[in-house]
VMD Tcl script that draws the C-alpha trace (Angstrom):
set ca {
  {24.47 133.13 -43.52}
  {24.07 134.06 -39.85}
  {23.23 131.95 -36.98}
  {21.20 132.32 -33.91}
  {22.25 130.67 -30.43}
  {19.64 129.93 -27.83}
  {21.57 131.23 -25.30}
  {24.43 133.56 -24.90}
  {27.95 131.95 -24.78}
  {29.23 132.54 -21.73}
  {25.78 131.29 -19.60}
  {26.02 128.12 -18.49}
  {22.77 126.49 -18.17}
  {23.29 123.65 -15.47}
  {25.41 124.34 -12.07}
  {28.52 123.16 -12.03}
  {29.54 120.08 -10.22}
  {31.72 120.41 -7.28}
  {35.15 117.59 -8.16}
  {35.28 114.33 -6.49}
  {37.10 115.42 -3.02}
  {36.80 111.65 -1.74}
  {39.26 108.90 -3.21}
  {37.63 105.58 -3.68}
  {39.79 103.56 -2.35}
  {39.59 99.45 -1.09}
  {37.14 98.12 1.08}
  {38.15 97.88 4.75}
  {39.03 95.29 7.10}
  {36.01 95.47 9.16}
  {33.72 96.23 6.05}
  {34.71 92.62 4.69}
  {34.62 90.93 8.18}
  {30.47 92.08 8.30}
  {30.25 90.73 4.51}
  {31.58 87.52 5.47}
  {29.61 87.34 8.68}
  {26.33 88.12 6.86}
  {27.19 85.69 4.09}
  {27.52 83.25 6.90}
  {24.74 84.10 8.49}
  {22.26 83.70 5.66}
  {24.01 80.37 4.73}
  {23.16 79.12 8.21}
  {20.03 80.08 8.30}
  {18.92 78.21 5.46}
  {20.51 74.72 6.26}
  {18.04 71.51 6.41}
  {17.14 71.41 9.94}
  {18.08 67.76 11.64}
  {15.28 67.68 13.79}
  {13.06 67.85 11.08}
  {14.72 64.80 9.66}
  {14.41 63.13 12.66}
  {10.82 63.91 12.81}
  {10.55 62.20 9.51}
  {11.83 59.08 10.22}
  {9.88 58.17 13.35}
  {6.61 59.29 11.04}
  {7.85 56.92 8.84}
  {8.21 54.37 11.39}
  {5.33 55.01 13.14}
  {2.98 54.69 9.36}
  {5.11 51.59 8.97}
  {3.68 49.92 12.16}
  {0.43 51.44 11.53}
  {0.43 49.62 8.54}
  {1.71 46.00 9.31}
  {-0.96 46.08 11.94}
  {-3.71 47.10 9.46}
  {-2.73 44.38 7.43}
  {-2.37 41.31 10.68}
  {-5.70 42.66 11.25}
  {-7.13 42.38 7.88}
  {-5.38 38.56 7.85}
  {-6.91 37.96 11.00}
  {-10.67 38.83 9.91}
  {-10.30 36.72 6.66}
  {-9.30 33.90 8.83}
  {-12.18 34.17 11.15}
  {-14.80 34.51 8.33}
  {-16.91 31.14 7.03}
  {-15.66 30.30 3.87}
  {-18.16 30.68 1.04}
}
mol new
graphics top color blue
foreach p $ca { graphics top sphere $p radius 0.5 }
foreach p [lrange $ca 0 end-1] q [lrange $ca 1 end] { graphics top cylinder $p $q radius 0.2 }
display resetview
């Protein structure tokens, strides 16, 4: 029985790749420093602002007023009206 290669067999089809020259080695000093900076950075970005809070509670105040004075006014025009 005889069999048939599709190529020759000493022709390499691909190119060769060239070995690894650079080591992979640890991460650096300064590489981790900018990691933890960034990491920092995004962390600080995102915290609840306080002013916004702030803003919040003198809404709430203000719609608290609004609303006590809605209501001394709506006393005030049932007391003033002829009873039926």
């Amino acid at each position: 029985m005889s069999t048939t290669l599709s190529a020759p067999r000493g022709r390499v089809s691909h190119p060769a790749h060239p070995p690894n020259t650079r080591s992979v080695g640890r991460v650096g000093l300064v590489d981790r420093l900018a990691l933890r900076l960034g990491i920092a950075l995004v962390a600080w970005s995102r915290r609840p602002r306080v002013l916004d809070e702030r803003d919040d509670r003198a809404h709430r105040a203000q719609n608290a007023l609004d609303t006590e004075r809605r209501e001394r006014d709506m006393l005030r025009m049932l007391a003033l009206l002829p009873p039926r």
